[in-house]
C-alpha positions as CSV (number, residue, x, y, z in Angstrom):
1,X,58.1,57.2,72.8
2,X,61.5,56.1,74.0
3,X,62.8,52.6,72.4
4,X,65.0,50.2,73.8
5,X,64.8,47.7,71.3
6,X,68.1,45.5,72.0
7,X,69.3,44.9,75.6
8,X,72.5,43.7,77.0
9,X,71.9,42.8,80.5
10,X,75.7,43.4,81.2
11,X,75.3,40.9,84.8
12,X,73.3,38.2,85.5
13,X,73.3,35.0,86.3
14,X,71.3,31.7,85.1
15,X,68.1,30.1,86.0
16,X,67.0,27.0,87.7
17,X,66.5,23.5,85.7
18,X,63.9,22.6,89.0
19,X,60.6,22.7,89.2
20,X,59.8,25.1,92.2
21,X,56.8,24.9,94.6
22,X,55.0,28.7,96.3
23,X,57.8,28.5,99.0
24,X,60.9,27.7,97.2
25,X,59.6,30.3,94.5
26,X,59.1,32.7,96.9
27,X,62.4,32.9,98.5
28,X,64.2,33.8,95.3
29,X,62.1,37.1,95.5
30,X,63.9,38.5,98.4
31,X,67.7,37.6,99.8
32,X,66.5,37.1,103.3
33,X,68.3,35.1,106.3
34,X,65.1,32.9,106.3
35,X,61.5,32.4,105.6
36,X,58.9,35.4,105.5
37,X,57.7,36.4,108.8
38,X,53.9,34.0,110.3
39,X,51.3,35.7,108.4
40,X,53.4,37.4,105.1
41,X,54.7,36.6,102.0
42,X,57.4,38.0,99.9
43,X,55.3,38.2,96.9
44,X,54.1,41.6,99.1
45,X,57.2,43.0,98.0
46,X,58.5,45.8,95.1
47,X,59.8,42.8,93.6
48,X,56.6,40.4,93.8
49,X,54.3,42.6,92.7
50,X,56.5,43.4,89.7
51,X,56.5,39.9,89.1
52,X,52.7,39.5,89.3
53,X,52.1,42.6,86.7
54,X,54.9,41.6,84.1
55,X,55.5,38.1,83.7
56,X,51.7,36.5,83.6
57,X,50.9,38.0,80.2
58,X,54.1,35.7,78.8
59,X,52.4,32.8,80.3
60,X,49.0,33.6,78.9
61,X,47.6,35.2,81.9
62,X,46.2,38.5,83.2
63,X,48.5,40.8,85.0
64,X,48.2,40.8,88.9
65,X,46.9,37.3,88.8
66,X,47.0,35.8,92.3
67,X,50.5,33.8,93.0
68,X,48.9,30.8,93.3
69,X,47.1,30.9,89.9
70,X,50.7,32.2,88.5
71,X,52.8,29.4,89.7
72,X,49.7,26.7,88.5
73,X,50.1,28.0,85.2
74,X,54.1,27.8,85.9
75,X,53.7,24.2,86.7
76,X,51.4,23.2,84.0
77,X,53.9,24.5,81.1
78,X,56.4,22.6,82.8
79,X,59.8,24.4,84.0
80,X,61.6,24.5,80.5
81,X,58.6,26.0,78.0
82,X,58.1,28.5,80.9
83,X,61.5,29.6,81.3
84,X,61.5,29.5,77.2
85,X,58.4,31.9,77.1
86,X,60.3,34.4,79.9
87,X,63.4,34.7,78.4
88,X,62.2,34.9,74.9
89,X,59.7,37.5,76.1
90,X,62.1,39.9,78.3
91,X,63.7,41.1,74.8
92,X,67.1,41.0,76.0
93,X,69.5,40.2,73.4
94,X,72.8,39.5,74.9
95,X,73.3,37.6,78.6
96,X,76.6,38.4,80.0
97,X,76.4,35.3,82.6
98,X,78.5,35.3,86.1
99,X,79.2,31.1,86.6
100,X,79.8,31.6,90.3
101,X,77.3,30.5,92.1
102,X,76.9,27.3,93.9
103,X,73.8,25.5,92.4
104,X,71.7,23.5,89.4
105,X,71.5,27.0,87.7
106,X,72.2,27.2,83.9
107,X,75.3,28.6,82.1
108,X,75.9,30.8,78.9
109,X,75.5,28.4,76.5
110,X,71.8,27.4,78.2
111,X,71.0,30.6,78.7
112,X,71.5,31.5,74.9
113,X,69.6,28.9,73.8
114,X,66.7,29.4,75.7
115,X,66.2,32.9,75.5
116,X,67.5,33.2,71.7
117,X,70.0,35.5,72.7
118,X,73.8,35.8,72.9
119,X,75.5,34.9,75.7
120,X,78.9,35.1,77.5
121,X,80.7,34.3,80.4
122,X,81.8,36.3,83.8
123,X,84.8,34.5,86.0
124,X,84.0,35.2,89.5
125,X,87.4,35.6,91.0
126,X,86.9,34.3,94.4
127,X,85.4,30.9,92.7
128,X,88.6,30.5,90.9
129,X,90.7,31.0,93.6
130,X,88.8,28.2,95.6
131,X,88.4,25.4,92.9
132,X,92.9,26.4,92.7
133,X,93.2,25.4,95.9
134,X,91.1,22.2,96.0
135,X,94.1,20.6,93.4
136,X,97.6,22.7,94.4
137,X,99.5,21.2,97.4
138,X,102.3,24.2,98.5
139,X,102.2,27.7,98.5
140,X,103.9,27.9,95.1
141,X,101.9,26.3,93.4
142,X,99.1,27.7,94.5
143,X,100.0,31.2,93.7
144,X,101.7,29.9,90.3
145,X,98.2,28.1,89.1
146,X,95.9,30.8,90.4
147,X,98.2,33.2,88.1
148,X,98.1,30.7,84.9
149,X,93.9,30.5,85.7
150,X,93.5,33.9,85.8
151,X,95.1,34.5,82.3
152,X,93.4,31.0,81.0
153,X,90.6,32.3,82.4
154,X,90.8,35.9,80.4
155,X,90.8,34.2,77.1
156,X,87.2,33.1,76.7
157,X,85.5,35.3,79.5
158,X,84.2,38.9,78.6
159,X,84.8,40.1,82.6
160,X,85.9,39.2,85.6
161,X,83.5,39.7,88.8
162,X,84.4,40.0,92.3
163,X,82.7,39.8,96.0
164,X,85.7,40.5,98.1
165,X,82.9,43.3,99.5
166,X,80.8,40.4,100.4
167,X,83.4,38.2,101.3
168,X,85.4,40.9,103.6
169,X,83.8,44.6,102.8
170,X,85.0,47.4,100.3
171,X,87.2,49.0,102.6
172,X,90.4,47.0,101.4
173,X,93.9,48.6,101.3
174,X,94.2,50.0,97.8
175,X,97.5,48.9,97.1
176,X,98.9,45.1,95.5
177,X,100.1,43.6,98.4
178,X,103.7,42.0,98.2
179,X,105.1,38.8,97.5
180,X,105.5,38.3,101.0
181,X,102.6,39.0,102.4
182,X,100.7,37.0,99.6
183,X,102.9,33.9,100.3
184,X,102.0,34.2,104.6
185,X,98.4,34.5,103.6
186,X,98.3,32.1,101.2
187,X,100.0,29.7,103.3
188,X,97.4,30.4,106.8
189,X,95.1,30.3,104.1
190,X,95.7,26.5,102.5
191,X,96.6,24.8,106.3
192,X,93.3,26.1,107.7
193,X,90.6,25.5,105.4
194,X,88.9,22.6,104.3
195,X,88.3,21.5,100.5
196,X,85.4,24.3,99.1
197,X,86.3,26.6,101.8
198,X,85.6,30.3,101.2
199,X,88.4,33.0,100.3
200,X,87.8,35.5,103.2
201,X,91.7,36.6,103.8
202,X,91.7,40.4,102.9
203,X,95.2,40.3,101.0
204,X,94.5,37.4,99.4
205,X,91.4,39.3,97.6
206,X,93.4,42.4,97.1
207,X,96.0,39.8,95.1
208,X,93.4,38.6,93.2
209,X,91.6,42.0,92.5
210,X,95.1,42.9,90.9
211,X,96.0,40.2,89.1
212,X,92.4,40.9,87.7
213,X,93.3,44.5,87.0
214,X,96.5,43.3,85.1
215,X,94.3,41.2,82.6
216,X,93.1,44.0,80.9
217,X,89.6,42.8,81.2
218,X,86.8,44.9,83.0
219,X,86.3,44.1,86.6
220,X,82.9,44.3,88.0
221,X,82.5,44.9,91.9
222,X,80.0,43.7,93.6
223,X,78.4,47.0,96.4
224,X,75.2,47.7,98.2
225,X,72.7,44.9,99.2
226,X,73.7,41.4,98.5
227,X,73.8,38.8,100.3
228,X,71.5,38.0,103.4
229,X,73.1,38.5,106.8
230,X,76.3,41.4,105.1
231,X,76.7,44.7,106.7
232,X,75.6,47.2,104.0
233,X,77.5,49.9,105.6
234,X,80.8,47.8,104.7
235,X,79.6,47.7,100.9
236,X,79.3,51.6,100.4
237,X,81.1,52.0,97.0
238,X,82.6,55.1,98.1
239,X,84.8,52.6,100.0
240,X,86.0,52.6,97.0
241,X,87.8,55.1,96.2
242,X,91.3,54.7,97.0
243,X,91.5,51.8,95.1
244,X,90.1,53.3,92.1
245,X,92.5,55.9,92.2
246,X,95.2,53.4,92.3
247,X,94.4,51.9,89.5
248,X,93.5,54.7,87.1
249,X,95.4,55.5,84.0
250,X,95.7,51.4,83.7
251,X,93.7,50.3,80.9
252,X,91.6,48.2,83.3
253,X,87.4,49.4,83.3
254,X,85.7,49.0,86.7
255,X,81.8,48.7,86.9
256,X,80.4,49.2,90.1
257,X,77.5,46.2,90.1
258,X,74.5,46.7,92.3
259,X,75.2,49.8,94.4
260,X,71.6,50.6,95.4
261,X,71.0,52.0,98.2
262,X,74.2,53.6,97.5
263,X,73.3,54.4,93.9
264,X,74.6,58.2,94.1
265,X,77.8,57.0,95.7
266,X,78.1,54.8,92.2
267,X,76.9,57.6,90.2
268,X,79.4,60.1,91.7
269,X,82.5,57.7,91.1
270,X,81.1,57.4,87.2
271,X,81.7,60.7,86.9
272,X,84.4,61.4,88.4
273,X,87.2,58.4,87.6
274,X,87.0,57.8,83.6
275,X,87.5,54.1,84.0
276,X,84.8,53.7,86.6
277,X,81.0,52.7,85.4
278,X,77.9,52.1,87.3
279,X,75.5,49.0,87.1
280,X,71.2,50.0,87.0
281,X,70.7,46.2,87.8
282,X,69.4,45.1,91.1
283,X,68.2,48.7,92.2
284,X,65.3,49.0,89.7
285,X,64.4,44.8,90.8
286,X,64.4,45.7,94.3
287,X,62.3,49.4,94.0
288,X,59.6,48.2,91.2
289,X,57.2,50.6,90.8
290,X,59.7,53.4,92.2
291,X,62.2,51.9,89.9
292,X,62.0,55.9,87.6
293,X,63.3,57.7,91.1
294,X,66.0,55.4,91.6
295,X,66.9,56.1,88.0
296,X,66.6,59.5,87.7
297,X,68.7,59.9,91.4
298,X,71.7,57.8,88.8
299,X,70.9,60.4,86.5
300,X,71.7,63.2,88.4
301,X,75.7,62.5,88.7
302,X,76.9,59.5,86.5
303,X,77.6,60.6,82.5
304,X,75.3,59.1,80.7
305,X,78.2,57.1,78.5
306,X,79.3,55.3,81.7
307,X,76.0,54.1,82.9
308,X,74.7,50.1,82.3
309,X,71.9,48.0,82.2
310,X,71.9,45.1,83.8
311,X,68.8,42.4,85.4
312,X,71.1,41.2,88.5
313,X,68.8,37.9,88.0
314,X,69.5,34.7,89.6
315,X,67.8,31.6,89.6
316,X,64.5,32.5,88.4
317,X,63.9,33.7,84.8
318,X,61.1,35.7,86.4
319,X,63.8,38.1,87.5
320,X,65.3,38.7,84.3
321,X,62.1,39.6,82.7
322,X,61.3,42.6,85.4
323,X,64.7,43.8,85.4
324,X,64.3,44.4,81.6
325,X,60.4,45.8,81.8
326,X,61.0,47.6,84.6
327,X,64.1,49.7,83.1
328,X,62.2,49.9,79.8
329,X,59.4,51.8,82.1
330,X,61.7,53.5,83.7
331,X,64.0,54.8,81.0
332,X,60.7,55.6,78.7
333,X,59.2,57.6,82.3
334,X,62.2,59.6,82.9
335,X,63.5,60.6,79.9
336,X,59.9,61.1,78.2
337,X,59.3,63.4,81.0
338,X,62.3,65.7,79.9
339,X,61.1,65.7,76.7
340,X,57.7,66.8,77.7
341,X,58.8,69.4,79.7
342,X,61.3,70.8,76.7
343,X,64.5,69.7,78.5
344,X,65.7,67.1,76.2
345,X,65.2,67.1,72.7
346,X,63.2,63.6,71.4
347,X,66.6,62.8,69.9
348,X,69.0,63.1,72.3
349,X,66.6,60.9,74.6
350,X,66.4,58.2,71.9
351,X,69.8,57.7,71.9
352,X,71.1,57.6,75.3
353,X,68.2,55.4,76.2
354,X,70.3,53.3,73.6
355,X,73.7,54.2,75.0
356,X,72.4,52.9,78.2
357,X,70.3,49.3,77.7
358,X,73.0,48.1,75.0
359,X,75.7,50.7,73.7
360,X,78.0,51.4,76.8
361,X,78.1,47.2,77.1
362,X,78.9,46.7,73.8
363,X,81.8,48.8,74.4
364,X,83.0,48.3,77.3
365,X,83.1,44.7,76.9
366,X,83.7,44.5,73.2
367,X,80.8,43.0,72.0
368,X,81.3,44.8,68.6
């Protein structure tokens, strides 16, 4: 039996104070440019379904009750005991929480509370950039606050996060731009956009990626499927790569976040560039009951010190729960089959099981 008795979920972010109805519930299950098609429902996806067999029993009710008997139940707890009974039941100990996202969605210190678990904070870059801009007047100082946020921002947070490959796509010049370039497109920039405008200008997230790298702090990436309406061909990690060369050897930890489909792609640049790590978070939400094969694909290429758990969740509590049973049921289905079949002694599985749902965090964040 393979245990994975503490969890960090090493990205994530918080859940929703509303009250949700069988629509607005159902388009959290699936990023999708609008709703399901006449006739379906997105609880008829990987993702619903794990919904329907994990989280009912936390509730009080029988797995693979109907959705409409789930979210009664939902209702009748009210939206705080219910996201109480979730989080306390996905047995994940630590939160590592990314504050970037637009919304009524609860931070760290919520999220601790509520699910009797530590909790700490991600600084998405691109967020930080854009609240700068709302109160700096010139160029200067512009770049001079977004350089005193950064390193403000370094203090308290435990990474920094970035979507420059949802924003723009992955395949960014590797190098820091100059001082030049950063003051013309910081300047086009600030005289076109509006207050809350969006950071899409490709050097401007390249300076922001390296001012990142110069904190010291690890830097998660955001690759694969995201958000609705993104080309996934632009999010290939492997786009990666000159820009992970570039900044080997500089004390600064990458973790790929996501990946899936691309999950080898993250896998391969694991174990290849010692400062790179891959994320196991929104692949095993998105694959449910083939969550083991995506695993065990990750398995095949990335050490097994530089792999990390993670839930991906957003917005419904419902999501961190899966992502934590469905990695438990993964971990305990593809590493308890070595063991049966005499490739992995019971030991060795035990502990990179734990290496992988809590260890590798703990390090590479220093949650010691």
């Amino acid at each position: 039996m393979i245990e994975t008795p503490s969890l960090v979920d090493q990205y994530c972010h918080g859940v929703l104070r509303t009250e949700l109805g069988l629509g607005t519930f159902e388009a959290h299950l699936a990023r999708t440019e609008g709703p399901p098609a006449a006739g379906t429902t997105l609880f008829d996806t990987q993702t619903g379904f794990a919904v329907r067999r994990w989280c009912p029993p936390l509730l009080g009710l029988e797995p693979h009750c109907t959705p409409a008997r789930y979210l009664a139940r939902r209702r009748e707890l009210g939206v705080l005991e219910s996201g109480r009974r979730l989080l306390r039941g996905s047995g994940i100990t630590t939160y590592l929480v990314d504050t970037g996202l637009p919304g009524d969605l609860t931070g760290p210190g919520e999220m601790a509370s509520t699910g009797a678990a530590g909790a700490h904070e991600i600084v998405r870059l691109e967020l930080l950039a854009e609240q700068v801009a709302d109160t700096s007047g010139t160029v200067e100082c512009f770049l001079a606050n977004l350089a005193e946020s950064v390193h403000g921002a370094a203090e308290d947070a435990v990474a920094f996060t970035s979507v420059a490959g949802v924003r723009h796509g992955l395949a960014l010049a590797p190098e820091p731009p100059g001082p030049g370039e950063v003051r013309g497109a910081a300047g086009r920039w600030l005289a076109g956009r509006r207050v809350g405008g969006a950071l899409t200008d490709p050097v401007l997230l390249r300076h922001l990626l390296w001012i990142a790298v110069a904190s010291g702090l690890p830097l998660q990436l955001h690759a694969g499927l995201g958000e609705p309406g993104q080309r996934i061909d632009r999010t290939d990690p492997v786009l990666l790569t000159d820009f992970v060369r570039a900044t080997a050897g500089l004390g600064t930890d990458l973790v790929l976040l996501h990946g899936y489909p691309y999950q080898r792609h993250a896998a391969h640049l694991a174990g290849v560039f010692p400062h790179v790590y891959a994320d196991l978070g929104a692949a095993l939400v998105r694959t449910g009951a083939r969550s083991a094969a995506v695993l065990a694909e990750t398995l095949e290429l990335a050490p097994f010190g530089k792999l990390l758990f993670s839930s991906g969740a957003q917005g419904l509590p419902e999501l961190h729960v899966i992502g934590a049973s469905l990695f438990r049921e993964a971990i305990a289905r593809v590493l308890g089959g070595w063991v049966a079949e005499g490739a992995w002694s019971p030991a060795d599985a035990q502990r990179v099981a734990a290496l992988i749902a809590a260890g590798n965090a703990r390090r590479v964040y220093g949650l010691e």
